[in-house]
N, C-alpha and C positions, 0 to 999 in steps of 0.2 A: 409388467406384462400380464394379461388376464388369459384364463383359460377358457379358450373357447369352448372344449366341451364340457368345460363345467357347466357355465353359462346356457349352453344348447340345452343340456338333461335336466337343468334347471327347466327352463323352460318346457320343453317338452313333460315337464309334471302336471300341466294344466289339458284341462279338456277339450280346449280351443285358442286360436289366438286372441289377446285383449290388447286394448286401445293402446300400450305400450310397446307391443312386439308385433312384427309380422313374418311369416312365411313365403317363401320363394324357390323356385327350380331352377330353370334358367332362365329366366325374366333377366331381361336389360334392355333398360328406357332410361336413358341417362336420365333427359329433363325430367321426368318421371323421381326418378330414385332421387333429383333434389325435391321433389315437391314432399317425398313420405319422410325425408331429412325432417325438414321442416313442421311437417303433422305432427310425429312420432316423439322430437325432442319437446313440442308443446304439450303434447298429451301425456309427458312424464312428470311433465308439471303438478298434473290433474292429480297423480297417482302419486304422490312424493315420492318418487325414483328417479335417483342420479343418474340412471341411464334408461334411452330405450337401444331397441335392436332390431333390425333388417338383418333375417338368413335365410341364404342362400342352401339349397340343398334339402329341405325339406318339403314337403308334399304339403302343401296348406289345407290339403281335403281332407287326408286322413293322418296328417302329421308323420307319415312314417321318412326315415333317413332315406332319400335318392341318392344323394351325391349331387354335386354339379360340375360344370365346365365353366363357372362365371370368372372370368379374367376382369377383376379388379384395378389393373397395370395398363387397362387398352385405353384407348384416347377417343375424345370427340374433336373432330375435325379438327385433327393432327394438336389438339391440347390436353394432356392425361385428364383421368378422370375424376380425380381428386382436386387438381386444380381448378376443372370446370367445374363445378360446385361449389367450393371454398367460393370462388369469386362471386357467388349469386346466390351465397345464402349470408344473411346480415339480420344480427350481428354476428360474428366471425364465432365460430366453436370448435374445439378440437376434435371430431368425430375419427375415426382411425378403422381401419381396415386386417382384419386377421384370417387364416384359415387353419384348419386341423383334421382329421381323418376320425373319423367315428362309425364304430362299426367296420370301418375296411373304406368310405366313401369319405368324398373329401367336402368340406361344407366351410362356406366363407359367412363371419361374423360382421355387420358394418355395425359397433358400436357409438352410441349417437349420446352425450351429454343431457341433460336435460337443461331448457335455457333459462338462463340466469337473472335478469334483468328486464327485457322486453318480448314479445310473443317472437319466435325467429319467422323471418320468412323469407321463399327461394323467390328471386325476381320479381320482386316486391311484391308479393302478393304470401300470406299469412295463410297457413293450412293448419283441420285439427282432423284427430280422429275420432269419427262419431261410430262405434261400434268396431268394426272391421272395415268401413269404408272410410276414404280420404275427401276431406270436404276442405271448401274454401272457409276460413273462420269469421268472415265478413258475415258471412249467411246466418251465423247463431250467433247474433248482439249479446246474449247470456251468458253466452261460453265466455266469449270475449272478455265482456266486465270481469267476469269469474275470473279467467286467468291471469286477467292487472291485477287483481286484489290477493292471489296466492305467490304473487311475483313478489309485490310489495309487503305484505302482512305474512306471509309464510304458506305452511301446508295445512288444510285445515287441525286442529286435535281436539281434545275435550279440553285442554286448559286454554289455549285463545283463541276459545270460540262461547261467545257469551251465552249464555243461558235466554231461552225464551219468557222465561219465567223466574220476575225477582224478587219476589215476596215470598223467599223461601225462610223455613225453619229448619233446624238442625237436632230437633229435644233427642230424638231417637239414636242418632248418631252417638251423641254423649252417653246415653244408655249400653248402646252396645261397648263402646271402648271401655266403660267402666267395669260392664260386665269380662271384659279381656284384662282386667287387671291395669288399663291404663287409664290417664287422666288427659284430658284434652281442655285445655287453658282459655277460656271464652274472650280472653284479650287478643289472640294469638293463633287461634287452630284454623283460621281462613287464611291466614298466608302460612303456614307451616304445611298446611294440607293443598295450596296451590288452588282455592276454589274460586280467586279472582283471576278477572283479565288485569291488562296491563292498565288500563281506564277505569278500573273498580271494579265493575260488574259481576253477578255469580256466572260462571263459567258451566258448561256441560256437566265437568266434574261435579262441582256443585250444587247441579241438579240432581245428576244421580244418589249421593248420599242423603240429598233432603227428606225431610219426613213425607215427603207427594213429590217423588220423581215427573207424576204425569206420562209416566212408560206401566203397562200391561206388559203380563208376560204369561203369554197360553200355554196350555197342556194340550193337545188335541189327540183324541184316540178313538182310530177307527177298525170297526168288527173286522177288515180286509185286510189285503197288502197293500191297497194303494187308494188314494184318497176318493175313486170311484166308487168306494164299498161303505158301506152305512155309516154314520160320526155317530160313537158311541157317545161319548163325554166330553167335555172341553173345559178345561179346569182354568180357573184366570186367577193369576197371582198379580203381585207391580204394585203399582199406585202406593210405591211408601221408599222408604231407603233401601239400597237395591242390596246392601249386607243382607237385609230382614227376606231379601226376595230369596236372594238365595237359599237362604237357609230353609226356606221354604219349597223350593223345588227340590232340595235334597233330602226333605222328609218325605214328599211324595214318592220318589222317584223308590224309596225305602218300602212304602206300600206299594209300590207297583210290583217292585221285585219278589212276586209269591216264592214261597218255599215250597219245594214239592217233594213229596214220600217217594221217591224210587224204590219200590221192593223188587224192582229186577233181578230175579238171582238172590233174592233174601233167604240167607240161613236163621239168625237171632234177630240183629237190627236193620232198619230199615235206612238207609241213607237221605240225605237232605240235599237236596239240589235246587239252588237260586236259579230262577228264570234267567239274570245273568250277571255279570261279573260288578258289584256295585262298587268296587276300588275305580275301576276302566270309567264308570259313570262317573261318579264323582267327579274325578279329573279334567269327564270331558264338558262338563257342566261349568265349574270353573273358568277352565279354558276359554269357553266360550262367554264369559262372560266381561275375564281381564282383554281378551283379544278380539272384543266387539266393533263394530266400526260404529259408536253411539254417537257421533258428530251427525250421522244420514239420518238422527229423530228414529232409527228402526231397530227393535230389541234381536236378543236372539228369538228363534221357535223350539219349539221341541214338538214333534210327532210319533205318534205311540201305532204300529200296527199290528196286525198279529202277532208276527213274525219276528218284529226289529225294530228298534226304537232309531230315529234321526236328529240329531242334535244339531242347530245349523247355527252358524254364528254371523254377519255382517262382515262385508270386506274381506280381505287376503290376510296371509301374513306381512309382517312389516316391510316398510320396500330394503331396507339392510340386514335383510333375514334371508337367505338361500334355502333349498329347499332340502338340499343334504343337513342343513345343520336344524334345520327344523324337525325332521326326522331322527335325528341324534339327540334333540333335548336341548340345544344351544335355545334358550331363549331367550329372542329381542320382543319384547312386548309392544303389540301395537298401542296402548293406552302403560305410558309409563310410570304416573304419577297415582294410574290404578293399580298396576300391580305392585309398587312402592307398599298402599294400602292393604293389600291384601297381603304383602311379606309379612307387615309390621302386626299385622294383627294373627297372625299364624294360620291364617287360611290355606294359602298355597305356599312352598319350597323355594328358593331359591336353585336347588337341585337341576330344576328341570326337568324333573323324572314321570310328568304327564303324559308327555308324550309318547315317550316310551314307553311305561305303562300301557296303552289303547295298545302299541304297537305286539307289545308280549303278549297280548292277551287274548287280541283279535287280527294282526298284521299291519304292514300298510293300506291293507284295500281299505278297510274303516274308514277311511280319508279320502274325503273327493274333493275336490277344488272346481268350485264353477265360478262362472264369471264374477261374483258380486256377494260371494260367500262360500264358506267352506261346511261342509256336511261330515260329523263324525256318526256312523253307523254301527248300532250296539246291538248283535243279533240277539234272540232269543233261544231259550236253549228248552225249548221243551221235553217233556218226557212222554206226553200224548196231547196231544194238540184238544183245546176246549169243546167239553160237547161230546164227545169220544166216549165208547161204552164198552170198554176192552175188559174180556177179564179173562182168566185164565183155570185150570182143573183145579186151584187151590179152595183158598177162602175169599180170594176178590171177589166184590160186587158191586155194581153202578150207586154212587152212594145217592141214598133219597132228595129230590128233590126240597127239602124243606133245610137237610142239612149245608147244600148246596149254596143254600141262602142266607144260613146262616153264617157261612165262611166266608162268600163274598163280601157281606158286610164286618166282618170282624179284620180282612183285610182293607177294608176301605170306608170307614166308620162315615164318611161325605157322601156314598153312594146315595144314588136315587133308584125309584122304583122302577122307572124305564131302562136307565141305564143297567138293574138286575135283571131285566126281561131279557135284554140285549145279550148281556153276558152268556146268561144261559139257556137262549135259547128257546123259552117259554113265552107264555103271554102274562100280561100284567095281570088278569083276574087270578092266574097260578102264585105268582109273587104276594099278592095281596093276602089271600089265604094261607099263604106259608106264612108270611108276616103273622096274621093275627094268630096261630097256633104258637109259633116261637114267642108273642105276648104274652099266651095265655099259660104257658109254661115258664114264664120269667127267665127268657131265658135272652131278652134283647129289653131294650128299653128307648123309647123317642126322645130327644133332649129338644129342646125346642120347635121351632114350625116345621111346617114339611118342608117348606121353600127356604130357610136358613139353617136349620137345626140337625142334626148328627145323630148317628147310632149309638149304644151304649150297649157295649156286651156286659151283662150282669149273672148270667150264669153260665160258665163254661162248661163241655162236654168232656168226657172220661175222655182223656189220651185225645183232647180234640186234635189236628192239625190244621196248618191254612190250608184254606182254598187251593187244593191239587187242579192241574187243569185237566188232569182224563178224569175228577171226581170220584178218582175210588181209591176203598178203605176197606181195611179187613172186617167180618162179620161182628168181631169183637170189639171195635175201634166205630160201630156204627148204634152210639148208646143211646141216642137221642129215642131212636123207635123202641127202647126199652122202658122210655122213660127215667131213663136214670138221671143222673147229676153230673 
């Protein structure tokens, strides 16, 4: 016997209904409730879920618990209503009927199988779900193909779903595991590692690890809180083995993280305060990389804004994942044989302790589930918002524009000259000229072109600190204007 309100609060964790579930009050359309049978158990096909679900007692508008009055037990023209359905939906599936009291209200479960074999359909006619609405499947030839071929061949994954691309190489891969202390056997590491189909072919997986996935993977950071507001930067990593990608968003994400002087209340020392929790990041970076839906061809994103950085990953959690044990740290990995790889190479835990992490650190809200992706939300923790000219009856003062510049690139040695205008707020002839002074003081250096090339901090400042985002430093901590070292 299953729990209906589990199942319901399960549900109820999404921000709307999806192709697998729907919402109801007291709606009763008998022939009706066979035709969304039918939709519903097809469209869980789509989503590899054992089951979908029709309930009753919820508000499909705004999701909140009604209650209902739906009597499940009443009949169509004097034949119950289980039985009229059963007889006109084929092929035959165990669908079953439950109720439960949640909240104080009573709410009925019609739990729905997903079908096995061929597309179901109520009186001979085949329905699917496009969105939230119930269509006939005749109407989408695509859908249709689609659904023979996950009936017969399974649910899509990374491992039997061939690769678009099979003139892959692997040098990099070998690099890394050596670099882990491990040996991977060139006889043998494509079926131990799972990178074929059943037919030969390299698999998903085995694109991903290849030396050219052919997958980008952006940084995008804009001056605002929301994507309306100026695009600072857009940082592009990918195009190699997606171990090397990683590693490479979690170096960034390292410079992104400024340290900042809190002297609030400084008696001796000054305190260090991370913009934000880089444990919480990490994990949620990971996460989103083992639990990617990368069969859709779509990576994760990650966007940076003032405020909060958004980490979003592809797809849901797995369809044998609940959403209580997801939040407890139970994890079912949507990509199995990825996260196999990342246990083995000690990247992520076995533990499970990701999730929890985000959740100690930052709560549940960090966690949004929309249709076709999940968004972890990594706020910012500033100590005076950038640009900010605060000081107080001590020794604070606005620190100079030239040291300004000089921190921004010491925290972010890839910067460009627009993107330091943007930062701080100035114009590029300002930047330019702070440039050639911090040259001519030896105290930065260009390493190759403007367009590929890096900063080089070559002489540091007394007691420098990063880049603060209110910019200020005590009179004694601001040596650059003394000229000193």
């Amino acid at each position: 016997m299953f729990s209906v309100k589990t199942i319901v609060n399960d549900l109820l964790q999404y921000t709307s209904e999806r192709e697998w579930f729907e919402f109801k009050e007291n709606w009763y359309e008998p022939y009706e409730i066979g035709q969304y049978i039918s939709a519903l158990s097809n469209s869980a096909v789509f989503e590899g879920r054992r089951y979908a679900y029709l309930v009753w007692g919820i508000s499909d508008k705004t999701q909140e618990i009604v209650g209902t009055n739906f009597d499940y037990n009443s009949s169509v023209k004097n034949e119950p209503l289980k039985h009229y359905l059963s007889r006109q939906l084929s092929p035959f599936i165990d669908f079953s009927f439950d109720e439960g009291m949640i909240q104080g209200k009573r709410v009925v479960l019609l739990r729905i199988p997903a079908t096995k074999t061929v597309p179901l359909s109520f009186d001979n006619e085949r329905y699917i779900r496009i969105g939230s609405s119930k269509e006939k499947l005749r109407r989408y030839p695509e859908k249709e193909s689609n659904l023979f071929y996950y009936l017969r061949s399974g649910h899509p994954t990374i491992e039997n779903t061939p690769s678009a691309y099979q003139d892959l190489t692997f040098e990099k891969l070998f690099i890394y595991y050596g670099a882990k202390g491990l040996k991977l056997n060139q006889d043998t590491f494509k079926k131990n590692l799972s990178l074929l189909t059943e037919d030969g072919k390299y698999n998903v997986l085995a694109q991903l690890l290849s030396d050219n996935s052919q997958l980008p993977l952006r940084v995008a950071i804009f001056s605002g809180k929301s994507k309306t507001s100026e695009l600072f930067s857009v940082k592009e990593f990918g195009y190699q083995c997606i171990l090397y990608t990683l590693e490479d968003v979690l170096r960034y994400g390292d410079i992104l993280n400024i340290i900042q002087a809190d002297e609030r209340g400084r008696v001796v020392e000054r305190k260090d305060v991370p913009l934000f929790e880089y444990e919480a990041f990490r994990e949620a970076i990971i996460n989103a990389f083992v639990h990617n839906k990368w069969v859709s061809g779509n990576e994760p994103m990650i966007t940076v804004y003032s405020d909060r950085m958004e980490i979003l990953s592809r797809g849901t959690i797995d369809p044998e994942q609940t959403m209580e044990g997801f939040f407890a740290g139970e994890s079912v990995p949507v990509n199995k044989k990825l996260s196999e790889i990342f246990l083995q190479l000690h990247i992520s835990e076995k533990t499970g302790r990701g999730v929890p992490k985000i959740i100690d650190t930052y709560g549940r809200a960090a966690f949004e589930f929309r249709e076709n992706s999940i968004v972890v939300t990594i706020p910012f923790r500033w100590i005076n918002m950038p640009g900010d000219k605060v000081s107080d009856k001590k020794t604070k003062q606005a620190l100079p524009t030239r040291d300004r510049i000089f921190y921004a690139i010491k925290n972010n040695p890839d910067i460009t000259i627009p993107e330091i205008a943007t930062l701080l707020g100035v114009g590029k002839t300002t930047v330019d000229n702070g440039i050639s002074v911090l040259k001519r003081n030896g105290k930065i250096e260009r390493i190759g072109s403007n367009k590929t090339g890096y900063w080089k901090i070559v002489n540091q400042f007394k007691k420098a600190a990063p880049l603060q985002n209110s910019f200020l430093v005590s009179e004694k901590e601001s040596a650059y204007e003394k000229g000193e070292d």
